[in-house]
N, C-alpha and C positions, 0 to 999 in steps of 0.2 A: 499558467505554469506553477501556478501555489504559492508565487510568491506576491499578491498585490496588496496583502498585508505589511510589505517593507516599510516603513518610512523614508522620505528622501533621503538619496545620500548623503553625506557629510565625515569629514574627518573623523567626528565625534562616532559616528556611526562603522566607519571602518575601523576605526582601532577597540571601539567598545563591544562591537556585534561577535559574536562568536556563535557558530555549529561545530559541533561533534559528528565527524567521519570514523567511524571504528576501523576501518581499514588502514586508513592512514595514519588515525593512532597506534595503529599495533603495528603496522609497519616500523613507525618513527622509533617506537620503545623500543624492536626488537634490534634494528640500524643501529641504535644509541648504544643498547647493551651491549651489545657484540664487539661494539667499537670500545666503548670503555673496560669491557674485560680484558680485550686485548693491549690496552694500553697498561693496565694494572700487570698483567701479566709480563710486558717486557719490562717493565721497572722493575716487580724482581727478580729478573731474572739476568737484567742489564743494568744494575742499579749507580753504573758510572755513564752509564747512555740510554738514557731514558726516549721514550715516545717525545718527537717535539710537541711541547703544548703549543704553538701555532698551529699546528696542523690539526691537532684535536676539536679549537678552537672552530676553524673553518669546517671542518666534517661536521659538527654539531650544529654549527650555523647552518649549512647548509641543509640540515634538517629542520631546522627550525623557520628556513625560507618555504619549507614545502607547505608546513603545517602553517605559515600564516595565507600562503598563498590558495589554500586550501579550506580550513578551519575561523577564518576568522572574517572580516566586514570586505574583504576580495574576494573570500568563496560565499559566502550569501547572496552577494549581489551579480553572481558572475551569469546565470539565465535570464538578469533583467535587463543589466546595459551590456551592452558591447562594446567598449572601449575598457569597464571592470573586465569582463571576460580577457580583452586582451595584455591588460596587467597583467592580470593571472598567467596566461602563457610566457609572459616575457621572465617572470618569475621561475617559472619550473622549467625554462628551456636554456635560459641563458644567465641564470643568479644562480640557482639552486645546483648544477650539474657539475659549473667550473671548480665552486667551492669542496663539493663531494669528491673531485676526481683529485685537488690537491689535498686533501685530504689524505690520502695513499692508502686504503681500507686492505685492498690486497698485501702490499707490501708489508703494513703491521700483521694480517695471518702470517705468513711467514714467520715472521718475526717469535709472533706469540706462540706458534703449533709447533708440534712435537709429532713423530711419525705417530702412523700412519699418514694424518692429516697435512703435514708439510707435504709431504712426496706428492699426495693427490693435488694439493694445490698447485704445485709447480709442472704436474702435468698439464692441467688444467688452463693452465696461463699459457703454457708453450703447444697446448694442442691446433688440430688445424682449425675447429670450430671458432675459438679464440682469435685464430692467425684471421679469419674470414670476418666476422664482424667487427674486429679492431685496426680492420688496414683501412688507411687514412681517405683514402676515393668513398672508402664505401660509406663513410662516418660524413663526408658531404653530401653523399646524395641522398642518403638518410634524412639530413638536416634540411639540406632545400626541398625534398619533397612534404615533410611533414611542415613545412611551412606552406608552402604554395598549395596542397590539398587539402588544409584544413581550413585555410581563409579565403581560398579563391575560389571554392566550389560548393556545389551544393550539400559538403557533408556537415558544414554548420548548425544547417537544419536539423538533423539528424542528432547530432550534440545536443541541440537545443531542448530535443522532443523526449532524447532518451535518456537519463539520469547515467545509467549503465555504460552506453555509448561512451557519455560525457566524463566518467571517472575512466573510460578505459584510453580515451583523451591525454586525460592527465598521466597514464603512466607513458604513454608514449612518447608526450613531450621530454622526461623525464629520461627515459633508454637513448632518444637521441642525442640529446642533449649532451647526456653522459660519454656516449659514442663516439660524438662527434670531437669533441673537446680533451676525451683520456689520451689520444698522441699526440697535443697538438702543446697542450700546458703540462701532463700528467707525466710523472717519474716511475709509474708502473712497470715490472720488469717483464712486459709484454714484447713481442716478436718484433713490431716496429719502433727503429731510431729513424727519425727524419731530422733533417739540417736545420735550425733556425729561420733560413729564408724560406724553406720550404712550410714551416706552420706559419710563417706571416703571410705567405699566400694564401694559404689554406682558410686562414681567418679571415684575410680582407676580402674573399669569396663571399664571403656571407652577407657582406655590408649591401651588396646590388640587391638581396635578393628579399632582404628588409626592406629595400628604399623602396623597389619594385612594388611588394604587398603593400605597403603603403601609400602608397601611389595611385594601385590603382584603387584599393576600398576608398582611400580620400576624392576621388573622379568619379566616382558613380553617379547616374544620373537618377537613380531608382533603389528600392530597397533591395539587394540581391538576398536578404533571409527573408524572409516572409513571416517565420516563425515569431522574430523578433516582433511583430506587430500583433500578435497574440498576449492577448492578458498582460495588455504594458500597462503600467500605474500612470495615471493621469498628472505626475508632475515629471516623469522620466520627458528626455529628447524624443523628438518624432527618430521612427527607426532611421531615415539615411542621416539627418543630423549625426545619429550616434554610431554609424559604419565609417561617416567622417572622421569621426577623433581617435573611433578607433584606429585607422588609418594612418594617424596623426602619430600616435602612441608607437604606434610598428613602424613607421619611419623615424623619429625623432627617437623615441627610448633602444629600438632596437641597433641602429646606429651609434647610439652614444654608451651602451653595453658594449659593442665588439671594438668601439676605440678602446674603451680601457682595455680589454685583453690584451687589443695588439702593442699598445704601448705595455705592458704587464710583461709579455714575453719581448717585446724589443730590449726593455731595459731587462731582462735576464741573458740574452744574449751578450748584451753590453759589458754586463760583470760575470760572464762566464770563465770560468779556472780552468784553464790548460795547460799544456806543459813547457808554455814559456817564462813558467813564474808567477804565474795568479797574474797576469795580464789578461784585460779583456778587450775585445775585437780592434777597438781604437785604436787603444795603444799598439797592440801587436802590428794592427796595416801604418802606424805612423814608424814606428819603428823598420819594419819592413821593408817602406818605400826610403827611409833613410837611407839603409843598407842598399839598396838596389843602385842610388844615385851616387854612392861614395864610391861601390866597387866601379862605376861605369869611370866615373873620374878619374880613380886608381889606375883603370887598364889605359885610357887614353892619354893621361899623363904619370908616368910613373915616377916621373921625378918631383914631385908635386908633395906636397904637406898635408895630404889630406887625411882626417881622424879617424879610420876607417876602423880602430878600435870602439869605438865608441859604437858600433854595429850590434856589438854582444846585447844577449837581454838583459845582461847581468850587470853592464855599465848604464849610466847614467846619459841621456841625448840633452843636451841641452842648446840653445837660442844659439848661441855662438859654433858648436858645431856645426847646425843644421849652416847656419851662415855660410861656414867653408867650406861645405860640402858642396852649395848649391851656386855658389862664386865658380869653383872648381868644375862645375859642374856647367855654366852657363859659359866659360871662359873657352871649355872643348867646345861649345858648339859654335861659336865663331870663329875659332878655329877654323873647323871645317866651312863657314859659310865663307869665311875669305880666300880659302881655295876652289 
C-alpha cells in the first residue's frame, strides 16, 4: 500500500507526522475565508452586534478537526491500522460536523450578503431540495447507513485499495455527518423545527448503532478486509487484532461522542427562554404542577387559605407555599377517602 516505509506508531509520530492533501487544503482555506469575510463584514456593518466569536471559534476548529484528521500522523497511518482509520472517521463524522453545523455558516451569509446574494440564499434554504435532505428521518438514515456500509461490508476493501475511493470516503463522512446533526444541534433558518425530546431521540438513535458496529468488528472470528493483510509493516497488529480495537474505538469513542451531545442539547433545553420569563423546562413543570395542585385544593375547598397567588411566574414559589398547597392538597383527599 506504499506505506511500509512508516515507522511504528507513536504519539510522537501522530502529532509530529504530517501530509499535504491539496484538496483538503484548499478546501479548508477557502471554508475559512469565506467564513471570516463574512464575519469581518457583519462587524461592520453590525458594529454594536458583531459575529459571536464562540461560534467563529468552533467553525474554525471544526476545520481544523478535518485537516488533522486528514493531514496529519491519523491520516498517514489511516491505510496501515484500522483502528487509525477508525479515528479518523470518528473525527469527521462525529467532531468535525457538530462543530461546523454550530458554527451557523448559512446564517452569517445572510447576515453578511446583500441582494442579489441574500435573496438567492434564502431561496435556497427554503427550497424543496433543502426541505429533502435536511428533514430529520432522512439525516438518520444517512448516518446509520454510512456507518453500517462502510465498516460492516466489503466496501472497506475498496477504501483501502483505492486512494480516490478513500478521500471520497472522507467527504461522505463529512455531508452526513453535517446532515445528520444541522436539526438536531444547529440554529440554521432551515424548514425543520423539531422539539427537544424529539433531537434527544434522534441522537440516542445513534448510540445502538455504534455499539452495534462495534460489536460486531470486536467478535470477528476472522479478518473480514483482507486488504488490511496486504503490505502490513512487520511491527503493526495482526489484521483481526486490529478490526478488534477498531471495534473497540466505535463502540467506546462513538458512544461517548453522542453522550456528550445528548447531554449538550439536554442542558440547552434545560436553559431554554420562553415566554414565561427566561424559565427553563424545570422550573416552568415545578411551577406548573404547583398551580395545578393549588387550583384543585382551591376548587375542593374554597374556604381554605391556600396561596394560589403564588401560581404566577412572576411571584416567587417557595418551601412554605409548596407546604400549603400540598397539606391542602392531601387534607381533600381524605376527605374524600372517608366518605
Amino acid at each position: 500500500m506504499g506505506d511500509q516505509a512508516l515507522p511504528p506508531v507513536s504519539l510522537v509520530e501522530i502529532v509530529g507526522r504530517w501530509q499535504f492533501a491539496p484538496v483538503v487544503t484548499g478546501f479548508v482555506v477557502l471554508a475559512g475565508g469565506l467564513y471570516l469575510w463574512g464575519v469581518l463584514r457583519v462587524r461592520r456593518r453590525h458594529p454594536a452586534r458583531p459575529w459571536p466569536l464562540w461560534r467563529t471559534a468552533l467553525f474554525l476548529g471544526g476545520l481544523g478537526v478535518v485537516v488533522i484528521a486528514t493531514q496529519s500522523g491519523i491520516g498517514s497511518y489511516d491505510d496501515v491500522l484500522f483502528w487509525d482509520h477508525m479515528v479518523q472517521h470518528l473525527l469527521l463524522l462525529m467532531v468535525a460536523p457538530p462543530m461546523l453545523v454550530v458554527g451557523q455558516p448559512a446564517t452569517l451569509l445572510l447576515h453578511a450578503s446583500r441582494n442579489p446574494w441574500h435573496t438567492w440564499t434564502k431561496k435556497l434554504l427554503r427550497s424543496r431540495v433543502m426541505a429533502a435532505i435536511t428533514w430529520p428521518p432522512f439525516g438518520v438514515a444517512l448516518y446509520i447507513a454510512t456507518i453500517v456500509g462502510a465498516h460492516l461490508t466489503s466496501f472497506m476493501n475498496t477504501v483501502l485499495a483505492n486512494e480516490t475511493v478513500h478521500n471520497g470516503e472522507h467527504v461522505l463522512f463529512l455531508v452526513a455527518g453535517y446532515l445528520y446533526f444541522l436539526p438536531l444541534i444547529g440554529r440554521e433558518p432551515i424548514r425543520w423545527r423539531i422539539s427537544y425530546p424529539s433531537r434527544i431521540f434522534l441522537l440516542f438513535l445513534a448510540m445502538p448503532v455504534d455499539a452495534f458496529t462495534g460489536l460486531v468488528l470486536g467478535s470477528e472470528g476472522s479478518n473480514p478486509f483482507p486488504r488490511l493483510a496486504q503490505g502490513r509493516p512487520a511491527w503493526a497488529p495482526s489484521p483481526l487484532s486490529d478490526v478488534h480495537i477498531g471495534g473497540a474505538v466505535m463502540w467506546v469513542g462513538g458512544a461517548g461522542l453522542m453522550f456528550v451531545l445528548l447531554m449538550t442539547v439536554f442542558f440547552a433545553w434545560s436553559r431554554e427562554q420562553r415566554a414565561d420569563g427566561g424559565l427553563g423546562w424545570l422550573e416552568a413543570a415545578r411551577r406548573t404542577n404547583f398551580a395545578t395542585v393549588v387550583g384543585a385544593a382551591q376548587k375542593a375547598s374554597p374556604g381554605r387559605d391556600v396561596p394560589h397567588q403564588a401560581a404566577s411566574a412572576d411571584d416567587s414559589v417557595d418551601d412554605d407555599e409548596h407546604l400549603a398547597a400540598y397539606n391542602a392538597y392531601l387534607a381533600r383527599l381524605n376527605q374524600q377517602d372517608d366518605h
